[in-house]
C-alpha positions as CSV (number, residue, x, y, z in Angstrom):
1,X,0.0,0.0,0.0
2,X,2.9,2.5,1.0
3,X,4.6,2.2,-2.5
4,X,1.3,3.9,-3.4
5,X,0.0,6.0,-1.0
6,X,3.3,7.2,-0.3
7,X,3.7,8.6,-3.9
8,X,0.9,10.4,-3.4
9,X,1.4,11.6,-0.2
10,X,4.0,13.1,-1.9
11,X,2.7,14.9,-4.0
12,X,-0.4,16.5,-2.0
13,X,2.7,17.7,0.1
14,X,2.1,15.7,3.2
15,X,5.2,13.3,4.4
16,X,4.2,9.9,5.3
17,X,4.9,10.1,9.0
18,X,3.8,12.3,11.2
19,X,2.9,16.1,10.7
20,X,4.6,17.9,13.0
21,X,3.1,21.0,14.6
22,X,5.0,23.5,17.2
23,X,2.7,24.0,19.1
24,X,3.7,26.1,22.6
25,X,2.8,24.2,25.6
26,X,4.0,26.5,28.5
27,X,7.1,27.6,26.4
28,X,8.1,23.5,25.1
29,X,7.8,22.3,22.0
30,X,5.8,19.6,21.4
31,X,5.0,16.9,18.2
32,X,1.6,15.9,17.9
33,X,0.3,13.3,15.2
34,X,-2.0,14.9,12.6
35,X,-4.6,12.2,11.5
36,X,-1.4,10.4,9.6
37,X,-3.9,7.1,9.5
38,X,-6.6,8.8,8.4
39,X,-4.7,10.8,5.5
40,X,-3.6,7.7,4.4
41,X,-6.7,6.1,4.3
42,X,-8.3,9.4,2.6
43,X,-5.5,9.0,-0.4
44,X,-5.8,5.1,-0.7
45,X,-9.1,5.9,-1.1
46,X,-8.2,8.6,-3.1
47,X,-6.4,5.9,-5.7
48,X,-9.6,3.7,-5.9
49,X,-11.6,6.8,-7.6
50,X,-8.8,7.5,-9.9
51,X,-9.1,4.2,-11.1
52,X,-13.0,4.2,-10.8
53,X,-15.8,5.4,-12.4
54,X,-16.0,8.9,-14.2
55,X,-19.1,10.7,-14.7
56,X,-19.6,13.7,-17.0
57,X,-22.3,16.0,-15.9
58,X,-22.8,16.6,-19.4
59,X,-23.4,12.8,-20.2
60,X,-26.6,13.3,-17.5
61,X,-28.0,16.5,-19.3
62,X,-25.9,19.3,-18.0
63,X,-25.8,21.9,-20.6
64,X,-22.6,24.1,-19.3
65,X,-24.1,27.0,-21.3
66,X,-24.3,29.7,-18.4
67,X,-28.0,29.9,-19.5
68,X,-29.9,26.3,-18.5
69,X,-29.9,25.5,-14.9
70,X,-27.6,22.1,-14.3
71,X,-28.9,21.2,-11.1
72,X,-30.7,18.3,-11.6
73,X,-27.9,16.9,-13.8
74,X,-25.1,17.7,-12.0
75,X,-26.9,15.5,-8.8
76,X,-27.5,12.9,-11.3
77,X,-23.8,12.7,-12.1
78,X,-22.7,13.1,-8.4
79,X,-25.8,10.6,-7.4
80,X,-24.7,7.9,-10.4
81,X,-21.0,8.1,-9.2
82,X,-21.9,7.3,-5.6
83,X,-24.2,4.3,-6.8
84,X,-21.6,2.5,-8.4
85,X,-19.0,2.7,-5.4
86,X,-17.1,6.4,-6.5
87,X,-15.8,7.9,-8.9
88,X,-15.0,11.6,-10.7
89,X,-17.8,13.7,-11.5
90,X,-16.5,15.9,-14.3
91,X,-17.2,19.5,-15.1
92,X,-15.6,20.4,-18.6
93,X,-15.7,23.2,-21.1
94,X,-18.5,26.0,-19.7
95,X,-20.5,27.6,-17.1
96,X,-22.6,25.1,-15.3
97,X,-24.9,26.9,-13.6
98,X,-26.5,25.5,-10.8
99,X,-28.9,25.8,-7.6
100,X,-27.2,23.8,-4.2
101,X,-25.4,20.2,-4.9
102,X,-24.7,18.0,-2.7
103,X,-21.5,15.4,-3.0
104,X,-21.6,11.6,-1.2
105,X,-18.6,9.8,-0.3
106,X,-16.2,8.3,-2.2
107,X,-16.2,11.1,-5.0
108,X,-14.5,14.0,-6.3
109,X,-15.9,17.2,-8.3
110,X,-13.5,17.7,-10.6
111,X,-13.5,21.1,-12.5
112,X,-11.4,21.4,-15.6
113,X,-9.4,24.5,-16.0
114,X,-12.0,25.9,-18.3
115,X,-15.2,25.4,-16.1
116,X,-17.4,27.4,-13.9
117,X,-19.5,26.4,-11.2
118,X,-22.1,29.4,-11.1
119,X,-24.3,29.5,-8.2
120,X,-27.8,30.6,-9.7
121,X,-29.0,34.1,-8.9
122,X,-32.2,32.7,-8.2
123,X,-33.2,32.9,-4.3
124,X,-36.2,30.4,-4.6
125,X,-33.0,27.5,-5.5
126,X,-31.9,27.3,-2.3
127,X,-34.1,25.8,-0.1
128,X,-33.9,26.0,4.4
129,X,-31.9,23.9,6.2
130,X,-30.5,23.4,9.8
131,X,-26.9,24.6,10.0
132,X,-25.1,25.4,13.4
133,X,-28.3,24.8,15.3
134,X,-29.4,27.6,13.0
135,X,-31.7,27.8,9.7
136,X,-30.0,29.2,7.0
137,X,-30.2,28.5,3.2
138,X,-28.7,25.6,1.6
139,X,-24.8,26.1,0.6
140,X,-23.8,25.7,-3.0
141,X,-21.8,22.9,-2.3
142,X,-22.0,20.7,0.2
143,X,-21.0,17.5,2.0
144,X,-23.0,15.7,4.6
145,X,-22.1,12.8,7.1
146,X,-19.9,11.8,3.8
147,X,-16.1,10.3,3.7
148,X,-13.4,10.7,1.3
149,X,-14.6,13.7,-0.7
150,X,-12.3,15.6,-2.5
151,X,-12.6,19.0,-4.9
152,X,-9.9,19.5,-7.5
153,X,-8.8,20.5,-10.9
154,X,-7.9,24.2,-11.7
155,X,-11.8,25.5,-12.7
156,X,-14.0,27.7,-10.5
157,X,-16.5,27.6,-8.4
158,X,-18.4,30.7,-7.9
159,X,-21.4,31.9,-5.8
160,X,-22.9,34.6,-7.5
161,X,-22.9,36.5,-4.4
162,X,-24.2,40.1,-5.5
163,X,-27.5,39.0,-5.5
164,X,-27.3,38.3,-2.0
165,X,-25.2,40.9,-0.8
166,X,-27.4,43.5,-1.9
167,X,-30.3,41.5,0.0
168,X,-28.9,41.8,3.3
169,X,-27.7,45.5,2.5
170,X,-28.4,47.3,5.7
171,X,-29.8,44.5,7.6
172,X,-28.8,44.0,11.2
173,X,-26.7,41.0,12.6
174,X,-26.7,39.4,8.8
175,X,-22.9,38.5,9.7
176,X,-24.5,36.2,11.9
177,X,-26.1,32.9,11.6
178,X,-29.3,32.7,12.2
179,X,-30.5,36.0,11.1
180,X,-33.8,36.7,9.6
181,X,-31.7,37.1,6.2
182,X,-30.4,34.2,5.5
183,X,-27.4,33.7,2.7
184,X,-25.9,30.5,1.5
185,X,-22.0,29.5,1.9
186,X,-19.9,28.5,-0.9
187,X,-18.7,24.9,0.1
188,X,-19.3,23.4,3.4
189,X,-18.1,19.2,5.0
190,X,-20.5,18.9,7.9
191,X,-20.3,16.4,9.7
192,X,-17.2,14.7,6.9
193,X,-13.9,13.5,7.0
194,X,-10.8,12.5,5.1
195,X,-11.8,15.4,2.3
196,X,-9.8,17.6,0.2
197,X,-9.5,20.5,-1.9
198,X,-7.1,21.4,-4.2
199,X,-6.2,23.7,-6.9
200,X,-9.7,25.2,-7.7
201,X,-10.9,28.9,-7.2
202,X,-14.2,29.4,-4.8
203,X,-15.1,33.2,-5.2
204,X,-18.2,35.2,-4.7
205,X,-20.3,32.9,-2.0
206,X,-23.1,34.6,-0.6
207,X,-21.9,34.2,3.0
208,X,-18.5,32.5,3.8
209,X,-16.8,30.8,1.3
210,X,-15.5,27.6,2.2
211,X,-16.5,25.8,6.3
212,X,-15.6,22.5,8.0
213,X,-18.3,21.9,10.2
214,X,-18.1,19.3,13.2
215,X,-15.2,17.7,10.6
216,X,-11.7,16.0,10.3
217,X,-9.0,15.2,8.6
218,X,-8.8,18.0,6.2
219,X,-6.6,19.7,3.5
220,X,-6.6,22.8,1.4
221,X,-4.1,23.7,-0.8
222,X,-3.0,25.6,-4.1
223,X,-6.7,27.5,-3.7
224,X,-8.0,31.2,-4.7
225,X,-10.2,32.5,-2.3
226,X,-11.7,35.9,-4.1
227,X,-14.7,38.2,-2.7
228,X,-12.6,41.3,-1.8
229,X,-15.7,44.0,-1.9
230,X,-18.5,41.8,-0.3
231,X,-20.3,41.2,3.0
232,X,-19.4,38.7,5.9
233,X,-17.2,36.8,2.8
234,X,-14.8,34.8,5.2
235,X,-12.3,32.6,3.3
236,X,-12.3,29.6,4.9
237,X,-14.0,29.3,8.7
238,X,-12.6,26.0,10.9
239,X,-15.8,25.4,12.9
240,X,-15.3,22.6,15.5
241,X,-13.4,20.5,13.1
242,X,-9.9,19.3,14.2
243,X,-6.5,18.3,11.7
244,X,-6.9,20.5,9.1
245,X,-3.6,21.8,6.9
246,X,-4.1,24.8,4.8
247,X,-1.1,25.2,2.6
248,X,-0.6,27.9,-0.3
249,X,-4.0,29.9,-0.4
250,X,-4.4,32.9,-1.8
251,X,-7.1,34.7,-0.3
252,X,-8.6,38.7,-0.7
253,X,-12.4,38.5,1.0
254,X,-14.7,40.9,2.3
255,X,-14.1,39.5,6.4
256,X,-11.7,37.1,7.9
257,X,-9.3,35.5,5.5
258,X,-9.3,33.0,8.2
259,X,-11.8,32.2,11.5
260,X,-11.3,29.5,13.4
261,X,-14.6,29.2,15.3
262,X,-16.5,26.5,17.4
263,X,-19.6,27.4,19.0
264,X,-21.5,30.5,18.4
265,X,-22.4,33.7,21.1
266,X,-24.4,32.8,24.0
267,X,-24.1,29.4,23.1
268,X,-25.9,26.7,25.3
269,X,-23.2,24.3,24.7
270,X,-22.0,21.4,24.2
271,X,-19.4,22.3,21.8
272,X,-16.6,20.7,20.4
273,X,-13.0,22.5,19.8
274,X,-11.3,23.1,16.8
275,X,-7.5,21.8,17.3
276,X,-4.5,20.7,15.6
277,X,-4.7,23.2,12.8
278,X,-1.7,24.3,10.5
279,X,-1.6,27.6,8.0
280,X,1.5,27.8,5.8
281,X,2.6,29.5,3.0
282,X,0.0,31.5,2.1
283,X,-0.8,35.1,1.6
284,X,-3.6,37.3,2.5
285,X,-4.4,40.8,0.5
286,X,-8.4,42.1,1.5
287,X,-9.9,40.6,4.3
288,X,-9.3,40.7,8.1
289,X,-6.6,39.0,8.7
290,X,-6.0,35.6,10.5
291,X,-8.5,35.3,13.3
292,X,-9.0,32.7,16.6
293,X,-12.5,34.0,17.1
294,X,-15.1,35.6,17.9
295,X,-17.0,32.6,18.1
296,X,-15.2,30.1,20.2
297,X,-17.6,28.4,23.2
298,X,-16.0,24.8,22.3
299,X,-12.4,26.3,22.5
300,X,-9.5,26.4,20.1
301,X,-6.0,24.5,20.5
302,X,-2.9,23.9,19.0
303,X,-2.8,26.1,15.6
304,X,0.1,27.2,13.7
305,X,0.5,29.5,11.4
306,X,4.1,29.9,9.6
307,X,5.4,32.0,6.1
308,X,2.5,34.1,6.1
309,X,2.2,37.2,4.0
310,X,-0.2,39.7,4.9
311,X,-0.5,42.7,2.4
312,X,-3.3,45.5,3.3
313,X,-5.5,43.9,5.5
314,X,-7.3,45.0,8.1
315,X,-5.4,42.4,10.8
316,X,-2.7,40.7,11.2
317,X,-2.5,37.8,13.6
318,X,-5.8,38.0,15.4
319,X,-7.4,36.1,18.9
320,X,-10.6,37.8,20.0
321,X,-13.4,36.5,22.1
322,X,-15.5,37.9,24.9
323,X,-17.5,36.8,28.0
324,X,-20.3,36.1,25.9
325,X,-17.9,33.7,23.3
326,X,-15.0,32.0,25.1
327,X,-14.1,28.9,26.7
328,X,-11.5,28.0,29.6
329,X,-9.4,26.4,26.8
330,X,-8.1,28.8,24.0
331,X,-4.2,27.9,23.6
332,X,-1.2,26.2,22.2
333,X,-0.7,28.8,19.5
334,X,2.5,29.9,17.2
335,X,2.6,31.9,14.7
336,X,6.1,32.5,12.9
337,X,7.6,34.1,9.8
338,X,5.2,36.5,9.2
339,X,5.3,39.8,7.0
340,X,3.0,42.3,7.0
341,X,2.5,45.4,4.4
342,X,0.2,48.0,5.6
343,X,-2.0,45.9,7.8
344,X,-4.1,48.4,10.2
345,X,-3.6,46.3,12.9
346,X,-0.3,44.1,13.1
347,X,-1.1,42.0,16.2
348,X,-4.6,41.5,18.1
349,X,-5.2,39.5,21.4
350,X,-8.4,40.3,23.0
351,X,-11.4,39.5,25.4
352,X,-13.3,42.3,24.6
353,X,-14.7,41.8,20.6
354,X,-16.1,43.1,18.9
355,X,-14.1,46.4,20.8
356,X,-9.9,46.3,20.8
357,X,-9.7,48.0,24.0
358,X,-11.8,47.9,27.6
359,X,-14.4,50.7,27.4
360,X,-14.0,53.9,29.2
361,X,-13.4,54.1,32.7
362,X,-11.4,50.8,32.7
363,X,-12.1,47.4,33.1
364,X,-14.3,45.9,35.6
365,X,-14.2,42.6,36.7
366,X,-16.8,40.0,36.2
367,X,-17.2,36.7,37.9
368,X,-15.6,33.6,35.8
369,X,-18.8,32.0,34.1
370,X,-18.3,29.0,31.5
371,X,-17.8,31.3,28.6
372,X,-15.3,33.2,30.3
373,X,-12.4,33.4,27.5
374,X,-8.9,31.7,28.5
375,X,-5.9,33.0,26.3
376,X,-2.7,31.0,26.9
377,X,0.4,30.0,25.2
378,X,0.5,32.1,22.4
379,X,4.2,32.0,20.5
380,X,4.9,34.9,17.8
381,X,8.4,34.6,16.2
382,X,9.9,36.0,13.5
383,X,7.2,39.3,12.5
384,X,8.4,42.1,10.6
385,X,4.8,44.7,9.9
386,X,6.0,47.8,8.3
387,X,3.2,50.8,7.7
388,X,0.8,49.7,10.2
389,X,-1.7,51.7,11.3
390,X,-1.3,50.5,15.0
391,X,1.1,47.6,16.8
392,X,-1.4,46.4,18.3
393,X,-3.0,45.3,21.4
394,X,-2.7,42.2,23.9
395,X,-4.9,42.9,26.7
396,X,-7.2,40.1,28.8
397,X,-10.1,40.7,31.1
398,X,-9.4,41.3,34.7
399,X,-10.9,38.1,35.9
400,X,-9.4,36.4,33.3
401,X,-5.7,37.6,32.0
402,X,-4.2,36.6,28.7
403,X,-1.1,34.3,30.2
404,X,2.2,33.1,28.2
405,X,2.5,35.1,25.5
406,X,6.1,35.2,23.6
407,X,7.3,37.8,21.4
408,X,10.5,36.6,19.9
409,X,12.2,38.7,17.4
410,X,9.1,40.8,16.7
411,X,9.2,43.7,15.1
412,X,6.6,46.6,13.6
413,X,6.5,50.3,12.6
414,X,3.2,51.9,12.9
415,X,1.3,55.1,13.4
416,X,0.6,54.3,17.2
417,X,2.3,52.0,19.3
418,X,0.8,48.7,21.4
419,X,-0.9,48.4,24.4
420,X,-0.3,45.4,27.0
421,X,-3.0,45.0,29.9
422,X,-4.1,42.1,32.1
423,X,-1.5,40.2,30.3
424,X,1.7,38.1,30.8
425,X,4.2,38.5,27.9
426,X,8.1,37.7,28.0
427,X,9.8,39.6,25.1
428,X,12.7,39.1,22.9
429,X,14.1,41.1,20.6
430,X,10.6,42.9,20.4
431,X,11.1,46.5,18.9
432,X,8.1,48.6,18.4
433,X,8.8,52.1,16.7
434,X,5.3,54.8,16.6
435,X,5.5,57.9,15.1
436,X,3.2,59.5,17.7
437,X,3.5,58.1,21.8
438,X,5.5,55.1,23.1
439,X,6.1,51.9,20.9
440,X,5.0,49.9,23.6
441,X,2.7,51.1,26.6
442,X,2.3,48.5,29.4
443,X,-0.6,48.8,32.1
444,X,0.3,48.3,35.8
445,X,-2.4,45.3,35.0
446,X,0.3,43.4,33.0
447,X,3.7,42.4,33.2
448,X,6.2,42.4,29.9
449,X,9.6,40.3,31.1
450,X,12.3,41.2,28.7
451,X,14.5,38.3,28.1
């Protein structure tokens, strides 16, 4: 089996042992195993399809003309693949365009370089469902309870989004799920494992554009993520799903190039976490930034985030939670070789979203309740952020401190400097240079230990 999966492996990037993720775990490095079984299993699987069935949507009706509506067909070709054990269902030479889809296990969408998913502008197509404990619209592509479901080639898919961003024009909370506005996502795995995507484009989803929901054992890589002037347009939003890698995306959105979530506000639990994520090589041009947050009842543990290029967005490296949003459990993070290029805000770690700072008059502390944030263990290594707007801010609440945070050869030039309150940070080579007030202003609240 290794003299083929291995191969493979390969070439998806991934080595055949373990993935190894530095994680910080009160200052030591430690190696944790990334769902090396089940990546195997995902790309022996992953073999069988190659070798298996493929299905043109066109060979079940699909016209590809931009005009007909390929729904029905394209399910017919997804629906026929699954029946006969897997296989490829193949999207060649046109604009398909299409209401929701929904893929089963054991298949793969393949998009040629010349094809277009298009999500039609029709509201009516997109029936209600149950998402997040929430109802929403169905998403334009989606995977349900379903295993070893991959999305490849080098074509598009793309939402059609306008239509929907001009309905929720103005409309309160429609960031949020479960508004009375509802939009649909671009792709979402709920409830999946062992999928993949690679080398396609998602652009111009209605709401976020790609989501693992309750899911595992995950890759992106080599994808375009475009929606830069649109609404709530996250790139791709972890939500309670664990071993993901996300390698070489491009994205330039309308809201967080990247969320990892689990849980929602107020929520009345249980939730599960979102862990052992890793983020490398990729850059991030519109958008707001690389976010832990808002949304993390379940908690979030052990990401890392290295060789990331951030060029004009509003963040940079971003944790942010409140007392309405947290968990006792938000840590193990490292973030390293980072640039930044005129992000507003270079580095963000706080309990008080959707606000950067306390409000006026200070902070006041609340008692600890279970959705009281936790922020600990955060390593950042190896930032340069020139032409920021502000440094940043690493301030906790005052029943609830941001602990262990290490700045290790950090360094950023903006407008206004960086504020450190109910924090512990150790510091060095940390250099913060404002053209207006101190680089770096520490509250009697917090403690920064210079090494």
């Amino acid at each position: 089996m290794l003299t083929v999966v291995g191969p493979l492996l390969y070439y998806l990037g991934v080595d055949v042992g373990d993935v190894r993720l530095r994680a910080e775990d009160g200052y030591k490095m430690r190696t944790m195993r990334l769902a090396g079984l089940g990546l195997a299993a995902m790309v022996g699987a992953q073999c069988a399809w190659a070798a298996g069935t493929v299905c043109d949507a066109r060979a079940y009706g699909a016209k590809g003309d931009g005009v007909a509506k390929d729904t029905a067909a394209i399910q017919k070709a997804i629906d026929a693949c699954a029946a006969k054990g897997g296989g490829t269902i193949k999207l060649a030479g046109g604009t398909f365009l299409s209401g929701p889809i929904l893929l089963k296990s054991n298949t793969t969408l393949d998009l040629a370089k010349d094809a277009i998913l298009l999500g039609s502008p029709d509201r009516a197509d997109y029936p209600m469902v149950k998402f997040a404990r929430q109802t929403t619209v169905q998403p334009l592509v989606s995977a349900v309870n379903a295993e070893h479901v991959a999305i490849s080639g080098s074509g598009t898919i793309d939402g059609n989004g306008k239509v929907w961003w001009d309905y929720v024009q103005g409309v309160k909370d429609a960031g949020v799920l479960g508004n009375d506005h509802p939009r649909p996502m671009g792709v979402v795995f709920d409830h999946s494992k062992h999928i993949s995507m690679t080398g396609v484009t998602v652009q111009n989803a209605g709401f976020w554009q790609i989501v693992p929901y309750y899911s595992d054992d995950i890759v992106f890589r080599n994808l375009r993520i475009l929606a830069p002037h649109s609404p709530n347009t996250d790139a791709i939003d972890p939500f309670s799903s664990s071993n993901i890698v996300i390698d070489h995306v491009f994205s330039s959105v309308g809201d967080d190039n990247i969320a990892i979530k689990s849980g929602a506000i107020d929520s009345p639990g249980p939730d599960d976490p979102s862990k052992n994520i890793t983020i490398t090589d990729c850059t991030f041009e519109n958008g707001h930034g690389l976010s832990i947050g808002s949304e993390i009842a379940g908690g979030v543990q052990n990401v890392h985030a290295e060789r990331i290029h951030f060029k004009g967005t509003d963040n940079g490296i971003r944790v942010k939670a409140n007392r309405d949003r947290g968990n006792a459990d938000i840590g193990n993070f490292s973030f390293k070789d980072i640039t930044m290029e005129g992000v507003k805000v270079a580095i963000l770690i706080s309990e008080y979203y959707p606000k950067m700072l306390p409000p006026e008059g200070g902070a006041k502390p609340a008692p600890v309740q279970r959705l009281t944030p936790k922020f600990h263990d955060i390593s950042i290594e190896n930032v340069t952020a020139t032409g920021s707007g502000t440094a940043g801010v690493i301030i906790g609440l005052p029943e609830s401190p941001v602990l262990g945070v290490s700045l290790k050869n950090v360094h950023i030039e903006a407008k206004t400097g960086m504020i450190v309150g109910f924090a512990k940070v150790s510091a060095e080579n940390f250099t913060v240079k404002a053209e207006t007030g101190e680089g770096i202003k520490v509250d009697s609240t917090a403690t920064l230990t210079k090494k």
